[in-house]
DOGU-347475 format. One record per residue: x, y, z of N, C-alpha, C, O in turn. Coordinates in pm, whole numbers, plus 50000, padded with zeros to 5 digits. Example, Ala and Ser with C-alpha at 12.3 -4.5 7.8 and 13.67 -1.06 7.14 Angstrom:
BEGIN
513194943150780512304955050780513204967050780514244966850846;512854977550708513674989450714512905000350787513415011450804;
***
This chain:
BEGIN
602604627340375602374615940287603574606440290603434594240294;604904613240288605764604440245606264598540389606504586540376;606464602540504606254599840664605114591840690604824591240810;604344585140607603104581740648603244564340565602694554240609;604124565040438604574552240351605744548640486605634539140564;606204553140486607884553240572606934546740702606824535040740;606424556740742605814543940873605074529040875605184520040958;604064529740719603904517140656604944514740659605224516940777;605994510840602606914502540532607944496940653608364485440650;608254505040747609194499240872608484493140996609044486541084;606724497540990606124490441119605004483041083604334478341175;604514480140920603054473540930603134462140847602364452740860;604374462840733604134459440622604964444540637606134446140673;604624432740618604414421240619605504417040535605394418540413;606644411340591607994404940473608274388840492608914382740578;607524384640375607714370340386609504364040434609824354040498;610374374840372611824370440415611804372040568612534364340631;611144380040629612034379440737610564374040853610074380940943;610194361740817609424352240868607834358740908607364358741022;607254363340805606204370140875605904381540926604784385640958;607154388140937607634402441044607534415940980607364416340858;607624426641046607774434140983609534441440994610324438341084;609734447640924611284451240908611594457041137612384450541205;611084464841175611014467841303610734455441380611424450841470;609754451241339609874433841450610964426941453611564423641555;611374423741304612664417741279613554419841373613904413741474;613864430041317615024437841401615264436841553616384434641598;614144438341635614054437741782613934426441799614374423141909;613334414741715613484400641738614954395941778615464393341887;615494395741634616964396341624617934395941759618544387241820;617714412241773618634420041898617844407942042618624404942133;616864404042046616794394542190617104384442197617334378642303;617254377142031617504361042061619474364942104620154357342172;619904376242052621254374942080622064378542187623264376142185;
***
């Protein structure tokens, strides 16, 4: 259950701060523009 929020929350879940993305998109976004 709690491996199952945790995977919601770092690969599905939708963060208006970080433009639409999810915390894992972000992140790998990030790391290519630099």
């Amino acid at each position: 259950e709690l491996d199952k929020y945790i995977d919601y929350y770092n690969n599905e879940r939708i963060k208006v701060g970080l433009n639409g993305l999810s915390p894992v998109q972000f992140k790998y976004q990030s790391h290519s523009i630099t």
